[in-house]
BABA-989613 format. One record per atom (N, C-alpha, C): x, y, z; residue in three letters. Coordinates in steps of 0.1 Angstrom, whole numbers, plus 5000, padded with zeros to 4 digits. Example, Ala and Ser with C-alpha at 12.3 -4.5 7.8 and 13.67 -1.06 7.14 Angstrom:
residues 2
513249435078ALA
512349555078ALA
513249675078ALA
512849785071SER
513749895071SER
512950005079SER
end
This chain:
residues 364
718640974009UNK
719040903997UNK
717840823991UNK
717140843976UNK
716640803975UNK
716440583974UNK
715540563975UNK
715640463971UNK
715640373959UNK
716140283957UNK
717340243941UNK
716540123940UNK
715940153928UNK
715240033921UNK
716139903923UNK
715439763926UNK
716239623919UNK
716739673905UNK
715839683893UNK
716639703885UNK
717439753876UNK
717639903885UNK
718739973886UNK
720239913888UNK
719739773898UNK
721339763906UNK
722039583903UNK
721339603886UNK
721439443877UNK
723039463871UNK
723339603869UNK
724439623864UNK
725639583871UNK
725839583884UNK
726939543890UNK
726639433895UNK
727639303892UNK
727039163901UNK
727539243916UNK
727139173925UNK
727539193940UNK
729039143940UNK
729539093932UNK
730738973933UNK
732339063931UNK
731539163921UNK
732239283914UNK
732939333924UNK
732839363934UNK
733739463949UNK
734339353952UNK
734239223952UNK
735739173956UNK
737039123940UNK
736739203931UNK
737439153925UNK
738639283922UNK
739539243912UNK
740739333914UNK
740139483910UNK
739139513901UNK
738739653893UNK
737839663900UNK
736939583910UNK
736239613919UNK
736639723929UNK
737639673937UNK
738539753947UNK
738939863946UNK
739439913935UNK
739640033929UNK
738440163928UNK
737440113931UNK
736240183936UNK
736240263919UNK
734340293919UNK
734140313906UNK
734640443897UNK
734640553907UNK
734940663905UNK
736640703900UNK
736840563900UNK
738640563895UNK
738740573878UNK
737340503877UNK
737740433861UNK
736240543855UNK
735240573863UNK
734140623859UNK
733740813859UNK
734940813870UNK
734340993874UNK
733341043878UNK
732741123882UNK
731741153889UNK
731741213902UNK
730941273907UNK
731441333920UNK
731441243932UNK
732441293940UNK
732741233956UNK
731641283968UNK
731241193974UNK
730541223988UNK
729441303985UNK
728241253977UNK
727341273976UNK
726341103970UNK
725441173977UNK
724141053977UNK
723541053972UNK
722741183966UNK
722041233956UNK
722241193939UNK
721341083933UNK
721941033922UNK
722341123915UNK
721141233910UNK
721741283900UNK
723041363900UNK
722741413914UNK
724441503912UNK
725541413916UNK
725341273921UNK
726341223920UNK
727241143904UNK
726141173896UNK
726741133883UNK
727041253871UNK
726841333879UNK
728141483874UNK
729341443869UNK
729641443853UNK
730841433850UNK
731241273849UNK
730341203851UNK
730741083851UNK
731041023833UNK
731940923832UNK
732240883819UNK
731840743817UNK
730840723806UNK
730240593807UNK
731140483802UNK
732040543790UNK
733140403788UNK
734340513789UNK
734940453803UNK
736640553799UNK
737840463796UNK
737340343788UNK
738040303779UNK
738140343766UNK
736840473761UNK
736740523749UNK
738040613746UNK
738340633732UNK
739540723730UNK
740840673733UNK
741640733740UNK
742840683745UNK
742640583754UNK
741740523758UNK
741740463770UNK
742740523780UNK
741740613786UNK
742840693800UNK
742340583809UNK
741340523814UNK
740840433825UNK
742140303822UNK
742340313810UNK
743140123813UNK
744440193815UNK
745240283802UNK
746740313802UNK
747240343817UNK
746140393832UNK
746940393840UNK
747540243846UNK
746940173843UNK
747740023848UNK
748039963835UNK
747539973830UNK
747839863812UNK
748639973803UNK
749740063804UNK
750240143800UNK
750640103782UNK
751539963786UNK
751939953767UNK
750839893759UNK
749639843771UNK
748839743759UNK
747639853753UNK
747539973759UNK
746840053762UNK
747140173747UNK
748640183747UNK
749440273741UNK
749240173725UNK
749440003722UNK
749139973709UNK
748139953704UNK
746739933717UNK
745839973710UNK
745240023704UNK
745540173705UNK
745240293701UNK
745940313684UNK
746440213680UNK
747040183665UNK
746840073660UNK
746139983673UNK
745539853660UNK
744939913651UNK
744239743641UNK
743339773631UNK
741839813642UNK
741839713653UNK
740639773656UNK
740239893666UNK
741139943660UNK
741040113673UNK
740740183657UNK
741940193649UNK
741940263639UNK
741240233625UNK
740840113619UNK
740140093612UNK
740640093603UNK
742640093602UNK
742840163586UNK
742640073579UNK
742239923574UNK
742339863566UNK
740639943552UNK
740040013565UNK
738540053554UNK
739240203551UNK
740140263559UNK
740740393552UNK
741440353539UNK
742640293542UNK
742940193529UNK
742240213517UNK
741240103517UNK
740140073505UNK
739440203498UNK
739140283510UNK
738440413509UNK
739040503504UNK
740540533506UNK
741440623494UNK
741740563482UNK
741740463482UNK
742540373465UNK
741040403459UNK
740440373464UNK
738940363455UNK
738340523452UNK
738140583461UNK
738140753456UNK
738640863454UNK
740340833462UNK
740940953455UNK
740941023464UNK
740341013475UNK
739741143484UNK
741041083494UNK
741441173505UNK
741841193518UNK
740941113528UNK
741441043534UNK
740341023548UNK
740141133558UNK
740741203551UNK
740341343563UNK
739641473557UNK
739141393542UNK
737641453540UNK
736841473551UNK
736441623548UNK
734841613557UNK
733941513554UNK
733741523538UNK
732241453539UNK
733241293540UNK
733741243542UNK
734441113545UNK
734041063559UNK
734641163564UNK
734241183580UNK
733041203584UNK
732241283579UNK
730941243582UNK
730141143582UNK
730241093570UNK
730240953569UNK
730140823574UNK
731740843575UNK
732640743582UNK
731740713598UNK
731840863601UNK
730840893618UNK
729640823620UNK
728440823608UNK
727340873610UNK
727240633608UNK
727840593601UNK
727340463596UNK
728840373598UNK
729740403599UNK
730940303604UNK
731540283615UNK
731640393624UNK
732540423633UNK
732340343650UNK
731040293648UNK
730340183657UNK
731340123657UNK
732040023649UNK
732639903652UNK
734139963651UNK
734240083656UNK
735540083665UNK
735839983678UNK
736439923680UNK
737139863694UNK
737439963705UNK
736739893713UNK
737740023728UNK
737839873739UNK
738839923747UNK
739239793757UNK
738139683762UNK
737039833767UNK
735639763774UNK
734939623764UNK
734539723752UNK
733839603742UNK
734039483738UNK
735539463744UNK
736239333745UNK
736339273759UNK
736339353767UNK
736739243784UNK
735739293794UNK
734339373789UNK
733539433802UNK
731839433792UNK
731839433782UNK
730639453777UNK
730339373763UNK
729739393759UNK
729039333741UNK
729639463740UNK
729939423720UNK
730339593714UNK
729039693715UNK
729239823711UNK
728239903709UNK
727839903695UNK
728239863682UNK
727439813676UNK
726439703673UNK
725939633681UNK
725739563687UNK
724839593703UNK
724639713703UNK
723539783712UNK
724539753727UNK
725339693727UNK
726639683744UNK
726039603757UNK
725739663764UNK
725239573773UNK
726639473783UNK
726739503797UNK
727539423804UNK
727339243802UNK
728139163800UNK
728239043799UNK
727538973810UNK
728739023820UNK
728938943832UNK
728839023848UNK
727939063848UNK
727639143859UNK
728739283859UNK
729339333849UNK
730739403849UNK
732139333855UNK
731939213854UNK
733339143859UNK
734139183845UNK
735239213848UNK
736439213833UNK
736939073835UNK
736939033821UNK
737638873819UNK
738738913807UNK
739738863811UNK
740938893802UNK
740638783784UNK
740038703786UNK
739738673775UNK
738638673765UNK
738038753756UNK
737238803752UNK
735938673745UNK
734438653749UNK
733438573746UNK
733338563732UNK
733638483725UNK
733438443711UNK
732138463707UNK
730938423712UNK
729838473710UNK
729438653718UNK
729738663723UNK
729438853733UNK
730238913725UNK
731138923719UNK
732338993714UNK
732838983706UNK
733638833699UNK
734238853686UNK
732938833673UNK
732238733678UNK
731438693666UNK
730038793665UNK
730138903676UNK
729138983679UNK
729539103666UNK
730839133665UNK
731139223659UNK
731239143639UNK
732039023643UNK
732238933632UNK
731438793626UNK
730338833627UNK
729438733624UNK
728838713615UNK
728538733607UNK
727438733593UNK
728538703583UNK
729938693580UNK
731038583574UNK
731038543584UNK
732338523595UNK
733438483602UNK
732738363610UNK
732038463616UNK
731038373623UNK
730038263620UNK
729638323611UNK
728438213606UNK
729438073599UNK
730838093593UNK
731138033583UNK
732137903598UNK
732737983608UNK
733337903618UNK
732237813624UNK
731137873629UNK
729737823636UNK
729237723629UNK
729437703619UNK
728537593607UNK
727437643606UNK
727337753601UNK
725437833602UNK
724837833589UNK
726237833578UNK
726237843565UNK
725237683560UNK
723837713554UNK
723337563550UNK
723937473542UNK
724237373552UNK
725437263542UNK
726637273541UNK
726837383550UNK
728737343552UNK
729137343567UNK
729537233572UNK
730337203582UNK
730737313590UNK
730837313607UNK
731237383615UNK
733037353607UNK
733837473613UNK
735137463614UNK
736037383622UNK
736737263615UNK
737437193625UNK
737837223637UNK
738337353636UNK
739037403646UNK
737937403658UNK
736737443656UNK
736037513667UNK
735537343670UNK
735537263661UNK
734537093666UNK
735637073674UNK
736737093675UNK
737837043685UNK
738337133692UNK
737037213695UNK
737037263713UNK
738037413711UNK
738237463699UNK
739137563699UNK
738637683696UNK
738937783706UNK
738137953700UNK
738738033691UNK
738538133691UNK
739038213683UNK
740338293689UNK
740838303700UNK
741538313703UNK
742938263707UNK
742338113700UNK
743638023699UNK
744338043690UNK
743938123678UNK
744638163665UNK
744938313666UNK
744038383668UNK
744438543674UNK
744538573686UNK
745738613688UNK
746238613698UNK
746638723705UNK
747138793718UNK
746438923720UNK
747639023713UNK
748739023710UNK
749539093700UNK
748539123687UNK
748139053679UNK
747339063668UNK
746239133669UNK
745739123681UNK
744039223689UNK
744939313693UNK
745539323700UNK
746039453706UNK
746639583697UNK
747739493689UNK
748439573686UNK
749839523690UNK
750939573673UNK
752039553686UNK
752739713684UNK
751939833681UNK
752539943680UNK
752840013670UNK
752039913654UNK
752639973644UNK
750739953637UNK
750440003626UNK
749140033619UNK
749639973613UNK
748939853605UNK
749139793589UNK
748039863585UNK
748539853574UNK
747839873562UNK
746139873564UNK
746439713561UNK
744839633563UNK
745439493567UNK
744339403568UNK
744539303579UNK
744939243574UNK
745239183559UNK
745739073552UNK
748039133554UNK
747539253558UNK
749339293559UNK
749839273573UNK
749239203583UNK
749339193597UNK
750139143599UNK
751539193601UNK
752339033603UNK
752238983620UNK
751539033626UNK
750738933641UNK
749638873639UNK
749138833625UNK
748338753622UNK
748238603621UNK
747738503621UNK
747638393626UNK
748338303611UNK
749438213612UNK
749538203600UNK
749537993604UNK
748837933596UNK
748937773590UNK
749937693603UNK
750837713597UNK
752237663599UNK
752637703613UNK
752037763620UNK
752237813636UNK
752237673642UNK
751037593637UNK
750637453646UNK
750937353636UNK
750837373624UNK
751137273609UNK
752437323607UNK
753437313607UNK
755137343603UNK
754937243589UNK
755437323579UNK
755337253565UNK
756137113562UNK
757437163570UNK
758337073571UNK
757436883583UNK
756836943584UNK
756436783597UNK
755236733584UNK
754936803575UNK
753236763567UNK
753636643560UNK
753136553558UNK
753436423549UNK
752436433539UNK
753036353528UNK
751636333516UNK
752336433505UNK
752436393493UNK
753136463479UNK
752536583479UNK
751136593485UNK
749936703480UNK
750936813488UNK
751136793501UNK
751736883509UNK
752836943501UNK
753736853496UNK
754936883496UNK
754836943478UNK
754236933472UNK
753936963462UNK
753137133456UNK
752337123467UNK
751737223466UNK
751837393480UNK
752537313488UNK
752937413502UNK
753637563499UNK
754137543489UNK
755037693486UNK
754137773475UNK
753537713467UNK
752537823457UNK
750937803462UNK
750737703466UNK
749037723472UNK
748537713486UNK
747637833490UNK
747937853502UNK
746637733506UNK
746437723520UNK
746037613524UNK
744937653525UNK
744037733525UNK
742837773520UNK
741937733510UNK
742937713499UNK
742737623489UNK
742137493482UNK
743137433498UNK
742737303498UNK
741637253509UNK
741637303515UNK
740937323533UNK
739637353538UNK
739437463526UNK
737837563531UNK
737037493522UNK
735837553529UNK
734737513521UNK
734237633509UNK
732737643502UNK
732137773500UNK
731637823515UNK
732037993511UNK
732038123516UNK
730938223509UNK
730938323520UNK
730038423514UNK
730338513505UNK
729938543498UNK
730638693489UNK
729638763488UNK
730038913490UNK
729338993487UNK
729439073479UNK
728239163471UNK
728539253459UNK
727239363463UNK
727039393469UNK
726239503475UNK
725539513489UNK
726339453495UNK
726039473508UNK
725839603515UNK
726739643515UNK
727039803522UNK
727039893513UNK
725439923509UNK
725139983503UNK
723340073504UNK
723140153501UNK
721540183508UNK
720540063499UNK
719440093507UNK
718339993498UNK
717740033486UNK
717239983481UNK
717440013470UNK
715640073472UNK
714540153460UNK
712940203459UNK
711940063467UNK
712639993463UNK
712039833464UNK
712139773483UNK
713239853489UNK
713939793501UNK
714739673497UNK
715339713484UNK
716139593488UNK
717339573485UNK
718039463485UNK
719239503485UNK
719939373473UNK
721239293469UNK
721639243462UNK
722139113472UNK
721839013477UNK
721638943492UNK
723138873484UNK
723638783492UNK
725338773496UNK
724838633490UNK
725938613484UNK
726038453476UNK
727538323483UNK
726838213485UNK
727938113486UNK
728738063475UNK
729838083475UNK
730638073458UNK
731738013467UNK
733037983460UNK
734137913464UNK
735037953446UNK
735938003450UNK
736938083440UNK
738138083438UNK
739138013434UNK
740338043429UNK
741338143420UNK
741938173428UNK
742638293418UNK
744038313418UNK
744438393415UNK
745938483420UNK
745938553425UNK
747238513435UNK
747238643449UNK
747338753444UNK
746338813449UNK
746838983445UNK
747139103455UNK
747638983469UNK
748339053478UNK
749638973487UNK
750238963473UNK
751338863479UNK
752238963489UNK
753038903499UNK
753338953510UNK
754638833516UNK
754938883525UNK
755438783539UNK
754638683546UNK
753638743549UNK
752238673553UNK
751238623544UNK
751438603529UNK
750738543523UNK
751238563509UNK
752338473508UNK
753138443496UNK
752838383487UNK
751638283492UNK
751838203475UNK
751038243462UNK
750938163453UNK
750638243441UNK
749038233437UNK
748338103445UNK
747538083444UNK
746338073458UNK
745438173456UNK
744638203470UNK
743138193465UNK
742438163481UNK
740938203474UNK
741038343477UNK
739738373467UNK
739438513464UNK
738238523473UNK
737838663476UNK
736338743481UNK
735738843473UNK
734738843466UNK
734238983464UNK
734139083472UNK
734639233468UNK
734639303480UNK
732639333484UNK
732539433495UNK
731139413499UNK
730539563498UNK
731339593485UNK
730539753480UNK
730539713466UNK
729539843462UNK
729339883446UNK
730140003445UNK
730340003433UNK
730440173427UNK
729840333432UNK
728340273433UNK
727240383440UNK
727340373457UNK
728240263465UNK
727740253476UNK
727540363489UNK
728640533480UNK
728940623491UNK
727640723483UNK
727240693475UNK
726140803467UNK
725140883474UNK
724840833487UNK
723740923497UNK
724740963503UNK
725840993502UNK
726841073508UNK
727141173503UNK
727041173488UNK
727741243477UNK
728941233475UNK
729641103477UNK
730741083474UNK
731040983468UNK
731640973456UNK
731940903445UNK
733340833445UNK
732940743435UNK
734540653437UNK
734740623421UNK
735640723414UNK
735940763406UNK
736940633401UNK
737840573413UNK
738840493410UNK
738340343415UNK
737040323413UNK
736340223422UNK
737040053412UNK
737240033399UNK
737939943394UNK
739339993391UNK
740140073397UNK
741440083395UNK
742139953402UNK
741839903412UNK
742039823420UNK
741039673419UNK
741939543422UNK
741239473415UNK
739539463427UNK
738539403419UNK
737539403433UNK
737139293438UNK
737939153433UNK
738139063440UNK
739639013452UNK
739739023461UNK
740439053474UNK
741038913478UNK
742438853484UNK
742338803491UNK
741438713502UNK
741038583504UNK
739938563517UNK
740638473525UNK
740338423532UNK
741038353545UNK
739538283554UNK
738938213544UNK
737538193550UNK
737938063566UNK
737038093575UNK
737038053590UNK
735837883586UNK
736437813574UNK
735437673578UNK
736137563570UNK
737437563581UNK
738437483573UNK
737937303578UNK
738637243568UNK
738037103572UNK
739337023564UNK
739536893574UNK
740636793570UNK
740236733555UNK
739136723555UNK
739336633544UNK
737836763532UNK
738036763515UNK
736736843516UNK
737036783500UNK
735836893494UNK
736036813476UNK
737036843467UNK
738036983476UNK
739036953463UNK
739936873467UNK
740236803481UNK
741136713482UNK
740736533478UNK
739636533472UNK
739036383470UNK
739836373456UNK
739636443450UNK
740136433435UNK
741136553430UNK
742736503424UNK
743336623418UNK
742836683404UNK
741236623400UNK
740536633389UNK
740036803390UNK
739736793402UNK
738936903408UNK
739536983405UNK
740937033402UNK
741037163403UNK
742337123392UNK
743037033386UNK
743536963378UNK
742936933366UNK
742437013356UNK
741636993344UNK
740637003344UNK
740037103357UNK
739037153354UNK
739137293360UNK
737937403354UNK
738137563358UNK
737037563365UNK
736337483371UNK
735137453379UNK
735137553389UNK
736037563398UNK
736537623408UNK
737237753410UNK
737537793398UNK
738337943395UNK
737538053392UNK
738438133394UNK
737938233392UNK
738038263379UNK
737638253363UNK
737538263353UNK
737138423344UNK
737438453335UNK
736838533329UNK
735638493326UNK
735338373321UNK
734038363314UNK
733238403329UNK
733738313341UNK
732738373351UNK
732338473357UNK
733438613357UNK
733638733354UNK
732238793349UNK
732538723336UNK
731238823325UNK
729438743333UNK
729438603334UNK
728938603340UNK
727938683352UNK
728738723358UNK
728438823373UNK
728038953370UNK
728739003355UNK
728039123354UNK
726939113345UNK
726339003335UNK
725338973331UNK
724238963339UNK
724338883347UNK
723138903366UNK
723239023370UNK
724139113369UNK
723839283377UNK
724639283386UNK
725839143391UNK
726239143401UNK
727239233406UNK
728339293391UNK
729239363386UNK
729339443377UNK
729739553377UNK
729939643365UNK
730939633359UNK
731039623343UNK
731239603335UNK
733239613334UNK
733439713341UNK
734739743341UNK
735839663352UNK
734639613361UNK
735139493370UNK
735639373364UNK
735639343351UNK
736439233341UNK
737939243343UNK
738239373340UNK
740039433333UNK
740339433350UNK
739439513357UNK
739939543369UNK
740739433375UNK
739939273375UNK
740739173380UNK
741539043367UNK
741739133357UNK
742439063349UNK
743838973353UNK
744239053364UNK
745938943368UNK
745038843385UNK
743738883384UNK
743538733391UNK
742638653384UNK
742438603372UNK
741838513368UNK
742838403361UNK
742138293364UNK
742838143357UNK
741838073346UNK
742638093337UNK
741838073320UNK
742237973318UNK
743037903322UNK
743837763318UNK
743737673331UNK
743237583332UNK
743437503344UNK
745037433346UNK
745637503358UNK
746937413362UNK
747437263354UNK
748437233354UNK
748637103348UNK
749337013359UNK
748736883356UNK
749436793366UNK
750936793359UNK
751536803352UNK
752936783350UNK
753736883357UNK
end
């Protein structure tokens, strides 16, 4: 048998064999041939993640958690299928879709591993923890690995000048709010993530009924608490897009936006939400040869749910703030704005006509 580099043998801590998926010996979850010594032929057939796909490695013991993940959003992605048909008209079961989809998105699929054994593979992967499985996934290895440049940066306090997220200064992960129903799956595909109803909602730990202060009680049923709570967020308007002769690209702006929901729901009823720019253009599938014919059919300012909430912030110092003034809205005139800078094309005005606020709310 040859002899096996040190660091060949960095992948498995030593600690790994006494633990429960230790025991189970590797060839349970990995494949490969039996009773041989010989590396190479001992890794005949072997499967590097057999958590990929259906997860056949987990469903023999994790059978139902196994079975919904395979319909989350992060197994299946539909919330970008979604976006992807309203905006071109095409099938997701285009070829050139699918090619696509393959060649530049499909990295940040979820498989069991990328969450409880490794870094994602977008993200280049890499074992965490000597291959120990930890039932609760590393906020930094894992969630913010995949969701960092918003989620991350905006929870982390990374954004210059805006505050870490309360929640995380008071010792809380991301996990405290998403919870493994919501990651996992409970067996059904939404839409897109804003239609989750295993999604994390306010009122879980805030019950509206216990909130004191007129603001609460005044404002709890038409404005969602995002509103009052978050700080500025990123927006993007060409991000996911090729570079441009120059290498470059249209870089992400901190804005803070009010509008009208334009995905009222069960999970997000009220009438007034912050908005996101979505994080494509018109041209963005164009080295693909695929066009988005219906790219302002739909409005292109989205729902947001920004991760950098804080007790106290400037629209709650003054009801001036957002009470006689449009400072903070999402406006037509700021609309035209954005496409004056290059930020938007021109048809992106009409497109979000039922979310703009042209009249500032009245205190009466």
């Amino acid at each position: 048998m040859p002899q096996v580099e040190v660091w060949e043998r960095v992948l498995v801590d030593s600690d790994f064999a006494n633990t429960t998926h230790g025991q189970i010996g590797c060839r349970t979850c990995h494949g490969g041939a039996a009773g041989v010594n010989e590396k190479d032929a001992a890794h005949v057939g072997m499967v590097i993640d057999p958590s990929a796909g259906d997860a056949p490695a987990c469903k023999d013991c994790h059978a139902d958690i196994a079975a919904n993940v395979q319909k989350s959003l992060h197994a299946t992605q539909q919330g970008y299928f979604t976006a992807f048909a309203a905006r071109s008209g095409k099938s997701i079961d285009d070829p050139d879709f699918a090619a696509m989809f393959d060649d530049r998105c499909a990295s940040c699929h979820g498989t069991c591993g990328q969450c409880h054994i490794s870094r994602p593979a977008s993200v280049r992967g890499g074992l965490t923890r000597g291959h120990a499985f930890y039932k609760t996934p590393s906020l930094t290895d894992n969630c913010t690995a995949c969701h960092g440049s918003r989620v991350g940066d905006e929870f982390l306090g990374k954004n210059t000048g805006i505050p870490e997220d309360v929640h995380w200064r008071n010792g809380m992960n991301c996990m405290a709010c998403h919870d493994d129903v919501e990651l996992h799956g409970d067996g059904t595909t939404p839409t897109y993530r804003h239609s989750n109803d295993a999604g994390p909602q306010c009122d879980d730990c805030h019950p509206i009924a216990e909130l004191s202060g007129t603001y609460h009680s005044t404002h709890a049923a038409t404005v969602a608490c995002q509103v009052c709570h978050s700080m500025p967020y990123k927006n993007c308007y060409q991000c996911h897009v090729e570079l441009d002769e120059q290498g470059l690209r249209i870089p992400s702006e901190m804005d803070f936006r009010i509008g009208r929901n334009p995905a009222k729901s069960s999970v997000h009823p009220q009438d007034y939400v912050l908005l996101r720019h979505i994080p494509i253009a018109p041209d963005t599938f164009d080295p693909w040869g695929i066009q988005l014919p219906n790219y302002t059919d739909e409005p292109t300012w989205r729902l947001a749910t920004p991760h950098n909430i804080q007790k106290n912030t400037p629209q709650t110092e003054s009801c001036s703030n957002c009470h006689g003034s449009l400072d903070l809205f999402l406006t037509s005139d700021y609309l035209q704005e954005l496409v004056d800078d290059g930020l938007m094309v021109e048809s992106e005005i009409t497109a979000n006509d039922d979310l703009v606020v042209d009249e500032a709310p009245s205190l009466n």
